[in-house]
C-alpha positions in Angstrom: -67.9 25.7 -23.5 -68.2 23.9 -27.0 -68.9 20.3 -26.8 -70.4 20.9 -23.3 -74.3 20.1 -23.0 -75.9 21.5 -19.7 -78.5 19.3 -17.7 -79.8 19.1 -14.4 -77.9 16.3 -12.2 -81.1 14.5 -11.2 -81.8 14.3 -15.3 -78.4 12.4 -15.5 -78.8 9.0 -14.7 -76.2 7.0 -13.1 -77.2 3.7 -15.3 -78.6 3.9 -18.8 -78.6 2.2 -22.3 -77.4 4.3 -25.1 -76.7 3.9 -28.9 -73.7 5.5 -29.9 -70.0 3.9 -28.9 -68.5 5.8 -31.8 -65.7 7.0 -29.5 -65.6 3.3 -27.4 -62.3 2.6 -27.2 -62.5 -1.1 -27.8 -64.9 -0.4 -31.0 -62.2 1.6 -32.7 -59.6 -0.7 -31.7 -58.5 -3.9 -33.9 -59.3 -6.7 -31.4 -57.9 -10.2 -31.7 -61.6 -11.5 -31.6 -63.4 -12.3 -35.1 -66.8 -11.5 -33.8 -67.3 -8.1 -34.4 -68.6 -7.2 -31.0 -71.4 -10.1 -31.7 -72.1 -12.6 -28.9 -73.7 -15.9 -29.4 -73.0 -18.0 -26.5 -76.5 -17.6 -25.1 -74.5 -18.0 -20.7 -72.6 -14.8 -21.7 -75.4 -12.9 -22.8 -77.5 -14.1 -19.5 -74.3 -13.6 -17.4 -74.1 -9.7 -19.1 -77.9 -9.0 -18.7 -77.4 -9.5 -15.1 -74.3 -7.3 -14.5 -76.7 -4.7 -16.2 -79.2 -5.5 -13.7 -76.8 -5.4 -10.6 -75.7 -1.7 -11.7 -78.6 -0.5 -12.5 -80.1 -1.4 -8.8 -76.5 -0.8 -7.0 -74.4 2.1 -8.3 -73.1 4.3 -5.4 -73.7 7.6 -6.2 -70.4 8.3 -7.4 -70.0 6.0 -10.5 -71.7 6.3 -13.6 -72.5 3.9 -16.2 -73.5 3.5 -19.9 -74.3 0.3 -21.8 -75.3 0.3 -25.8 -78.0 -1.2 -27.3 -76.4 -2.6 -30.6 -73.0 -3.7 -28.9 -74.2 -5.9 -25.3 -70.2 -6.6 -25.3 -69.2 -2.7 -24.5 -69.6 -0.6 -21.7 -68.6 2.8 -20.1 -67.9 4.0 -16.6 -67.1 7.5 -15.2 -65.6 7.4 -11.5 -65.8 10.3 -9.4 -62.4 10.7 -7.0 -63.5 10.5 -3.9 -63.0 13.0 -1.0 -59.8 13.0 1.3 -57.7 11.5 -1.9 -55.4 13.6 -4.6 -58.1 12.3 -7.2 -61.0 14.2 -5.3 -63.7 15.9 -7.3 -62.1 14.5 -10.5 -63.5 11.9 -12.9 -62.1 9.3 -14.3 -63.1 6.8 -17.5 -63.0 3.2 -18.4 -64.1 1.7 -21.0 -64.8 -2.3 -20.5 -65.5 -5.3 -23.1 -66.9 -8.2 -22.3 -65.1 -11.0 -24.1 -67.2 -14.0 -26.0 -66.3 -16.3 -23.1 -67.2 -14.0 -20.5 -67.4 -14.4 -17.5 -64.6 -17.1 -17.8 -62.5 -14.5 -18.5 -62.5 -10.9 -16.9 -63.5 -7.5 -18.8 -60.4 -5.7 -21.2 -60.4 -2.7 -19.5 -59.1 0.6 -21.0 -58.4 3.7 -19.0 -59.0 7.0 -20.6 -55.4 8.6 -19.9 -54.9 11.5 -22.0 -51.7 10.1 -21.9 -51.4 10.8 -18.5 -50.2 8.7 -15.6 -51.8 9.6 -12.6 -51.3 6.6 -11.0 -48.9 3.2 -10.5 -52.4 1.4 -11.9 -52.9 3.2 -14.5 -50.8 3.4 -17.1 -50.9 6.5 -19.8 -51.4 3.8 -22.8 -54.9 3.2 -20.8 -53.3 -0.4 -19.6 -54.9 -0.9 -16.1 -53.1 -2.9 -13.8 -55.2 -4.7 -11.4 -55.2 -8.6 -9.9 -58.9 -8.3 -10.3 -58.7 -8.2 -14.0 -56.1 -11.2 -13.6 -53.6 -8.1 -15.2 -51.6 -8.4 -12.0 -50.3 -10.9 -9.4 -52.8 -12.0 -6.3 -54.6 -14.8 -4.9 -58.1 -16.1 -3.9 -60.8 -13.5 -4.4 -57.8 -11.0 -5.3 -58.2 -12.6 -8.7 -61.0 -12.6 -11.2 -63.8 -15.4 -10.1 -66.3 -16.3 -13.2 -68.5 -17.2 -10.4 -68.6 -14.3 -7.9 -66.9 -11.4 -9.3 -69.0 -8.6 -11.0 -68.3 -5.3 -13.0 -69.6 -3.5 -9.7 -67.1 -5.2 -7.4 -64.4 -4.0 -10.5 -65.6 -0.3 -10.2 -65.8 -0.1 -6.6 -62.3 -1.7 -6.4 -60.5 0.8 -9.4 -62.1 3.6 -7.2 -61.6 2.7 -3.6 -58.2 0.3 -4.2 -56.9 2.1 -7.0 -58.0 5.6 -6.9 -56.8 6.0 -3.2 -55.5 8.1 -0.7 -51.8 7.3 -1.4 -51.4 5.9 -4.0 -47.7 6.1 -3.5 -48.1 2.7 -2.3 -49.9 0.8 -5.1 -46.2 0.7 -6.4 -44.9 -2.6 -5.2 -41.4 -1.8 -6.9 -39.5 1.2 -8.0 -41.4 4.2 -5.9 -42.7 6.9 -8.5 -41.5 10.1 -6.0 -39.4 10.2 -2.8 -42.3 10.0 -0.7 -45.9 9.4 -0.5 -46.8 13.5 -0.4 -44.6 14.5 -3.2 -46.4 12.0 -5.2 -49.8 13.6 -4.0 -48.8 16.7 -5.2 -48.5 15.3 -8.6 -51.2 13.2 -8.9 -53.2 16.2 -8.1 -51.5 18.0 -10.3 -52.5 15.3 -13.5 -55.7 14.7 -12.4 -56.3 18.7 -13.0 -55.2 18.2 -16.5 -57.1 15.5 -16.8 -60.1 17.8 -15.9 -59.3 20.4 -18.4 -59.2 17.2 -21.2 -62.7 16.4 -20.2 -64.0 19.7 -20.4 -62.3 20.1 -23.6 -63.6 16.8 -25.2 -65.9 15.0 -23.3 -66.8 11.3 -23.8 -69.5 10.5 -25.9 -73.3 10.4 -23.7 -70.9 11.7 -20.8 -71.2 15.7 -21.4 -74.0 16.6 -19.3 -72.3 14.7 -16.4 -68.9 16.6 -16.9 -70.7 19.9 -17.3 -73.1 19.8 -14.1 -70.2 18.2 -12.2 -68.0 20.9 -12.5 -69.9 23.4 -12.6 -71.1 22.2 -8.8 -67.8 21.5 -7.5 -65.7 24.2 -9.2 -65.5 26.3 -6.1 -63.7 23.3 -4.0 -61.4 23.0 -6.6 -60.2 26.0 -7.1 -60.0 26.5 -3.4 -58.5 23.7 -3.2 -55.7 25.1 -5.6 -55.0 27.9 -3.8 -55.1 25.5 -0.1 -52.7 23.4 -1.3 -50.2 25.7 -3.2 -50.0 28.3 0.0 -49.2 25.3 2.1 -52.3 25.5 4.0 -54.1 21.9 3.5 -51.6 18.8 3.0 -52.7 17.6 -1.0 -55.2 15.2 -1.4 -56.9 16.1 2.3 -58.9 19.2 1.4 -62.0 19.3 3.2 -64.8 21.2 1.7 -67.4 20.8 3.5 -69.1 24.1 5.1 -68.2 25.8 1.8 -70.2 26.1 -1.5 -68.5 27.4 -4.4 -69.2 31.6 -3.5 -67.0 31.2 -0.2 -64.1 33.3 -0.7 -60.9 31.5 -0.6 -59.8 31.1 3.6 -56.9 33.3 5.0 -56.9 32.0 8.5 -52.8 31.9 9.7 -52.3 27.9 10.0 -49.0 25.8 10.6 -47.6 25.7 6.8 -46.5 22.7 4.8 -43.4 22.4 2.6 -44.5 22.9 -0.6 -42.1 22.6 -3.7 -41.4 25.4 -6.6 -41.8 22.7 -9.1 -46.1 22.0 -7.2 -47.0 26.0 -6.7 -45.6 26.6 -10.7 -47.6 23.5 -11.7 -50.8 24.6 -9.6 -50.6 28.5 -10.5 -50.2 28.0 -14.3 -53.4 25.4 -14.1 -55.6 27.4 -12.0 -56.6 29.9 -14.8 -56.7 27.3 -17.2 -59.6 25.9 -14.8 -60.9 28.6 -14.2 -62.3 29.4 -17.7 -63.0 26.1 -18.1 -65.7 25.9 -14.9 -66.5 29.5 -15.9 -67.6 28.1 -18.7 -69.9 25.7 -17.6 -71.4 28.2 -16.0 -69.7 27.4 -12.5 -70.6 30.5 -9.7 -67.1 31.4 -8.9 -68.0 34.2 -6.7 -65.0 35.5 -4.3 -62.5 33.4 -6.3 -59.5 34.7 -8.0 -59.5 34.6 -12.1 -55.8 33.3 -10.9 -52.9 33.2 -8.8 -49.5 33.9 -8.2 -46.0 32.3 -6.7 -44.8 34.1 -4.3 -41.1 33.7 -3.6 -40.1 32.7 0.1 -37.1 34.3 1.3 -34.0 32.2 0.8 -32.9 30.2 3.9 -30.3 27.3 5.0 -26.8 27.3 4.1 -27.1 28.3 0.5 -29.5 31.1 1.6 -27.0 32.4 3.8 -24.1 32.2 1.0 -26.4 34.1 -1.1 -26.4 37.0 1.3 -22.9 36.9 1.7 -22.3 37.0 -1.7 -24.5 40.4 -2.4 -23.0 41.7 0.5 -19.0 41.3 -1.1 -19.9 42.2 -4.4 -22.3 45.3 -3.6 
């Protein structure tokens, strides 16, 4: 796939300093700030030089960082959805700037949307609402401390606070769906697309992550696709594990979940779309289909029944 650079994993590092921000959000973007990304105030360049330090020693292995060498004030994260979530096996972006007072004020943090809203917290302009970043009400530790709180404890809280397993409930007001699995379903559903934006343009110092990440979890994806849509595995609780990526999609007979038209049309025009797009990477998709199809239930209930009726009168 163009634009796609293929690595080994263990050659990607989770924490390194790079040169070019070209595509940094907060470079391109006119910030109230006169200092062109230059920081004088010789606390906030100590204070920065030690978040670098603290990531480079304590990233999990699920969150990736880059810093660059001629702007100390910008950074970049990748997030990887953990498992058991809708967000699972996806990744997600953020791009932080440290401001000239920092760390008396949080990060301005950006989220990479592709215009999507995937969750309550994340908004599609890349607005990210969060108490940590003092964007949202809290109190205590909830808010940002200039003495204890650090860009790790903000990554680990976007991806295990934010990036959750229902994140129905990170909506304190108006609910975004009628209930927490319908929500799941769409969630999963955007953060699909989101996958096929990554693959399509990939961040900048980013593409041999997206490449070597999908191409070694393609297979749970897609399975997971096909889990979901026949009703199989409730969305967002997939369970890979005993599986690589050549196990042929399961047809054990299980107790079905409800699944809505509006979900298996969403799922089955995505799944070849991903597909070609892990094919390309050079993902094994061994004993999975190229794609998949809708099948329609039988119609049942009341207006079921009046359907029947009906053919039978007019026939």
């Amino acid at each position: 796939m163009a634009g796609i650079e293929r690595v080994r994993a263990d050659n990607f590092k989770q924490f390194d300093c790079v040169t070019d921000f070209s595509d940094h959000y907060h470079a391109r973007s006119k910030s109230k700030e006169k200092n062109n990304g230059s920081i004088n105030n010789k606390n906030t360049v100590k204070r920065i030089m030690k978040e670098w330090e603290i990531l480079e020693k304590s990233l999990p292995e699920s969150i990736y960082v880059r810093v660059y060498e001629g702007r100390i004030d910008l950074l970049r994260a990748a997030v990887i959805g953990a498992r058991k979530t809708p967000y699972h096996n996806g990744i997600f972006f953020f791009d932080l700037k440290f401001p000239s007072d920092y760390p008396n004020s949080p990060p301005k943090v950006y989220y990479r949307s592709f215009g999507l809203r995937l969750n309550p917290n994340l908004y599609a302009t890349g607005y990210v609402c969060l108490s940590l970043l003092n964007t949202w009400g809290g109190i205590g530790t909830e808010r940002w401390c200039p003495e204890k709180s650090t860009i790790l404890q903000l990554l680990l809280s976007l991806q295990g606070l934010v990036l959750n397993e229902k994140p129905y409930f990170n909506e304190p007001g108006i609910k975004p769906a009628w209930s927490w699995e319908s929500y799941n379903a769409d969630v999963f559903v955007l953060s699909c697309k989101t996958m096929l934006f990554l693959c399509r343009n990939p961040p900048k110092n980013f593409e041999g992550l997206i490449a070597e990440h999908f191409r070694g979890n393609a297979g749970v994806i897609l399975r997971a696709c096909v889990e979901y849509l026949e009703g199989r595995v409730r969305v967002g609780f997939f369970n890979g594990d005993g599986a690589g990526a050549d196990a042929p999609v399961s047809s054990k007979k299980k107790k079905k979940i409800k699944v809505s038209r509006k979900f298996k049309g969403a799922v089955a025009e995505l799944y070849p779309k991903l597909y070609q797009a892990f094919n390309g990477v050079g993902a094994s998709l061994i004993g999975l289909p190229e794609k998949i199809t809708v099948s329609e239930s039988p119609a049942g209930g009341i207006i079921g029944k009046l359907k029947k009726f009906w053919k039978k009168i007019t026939a």
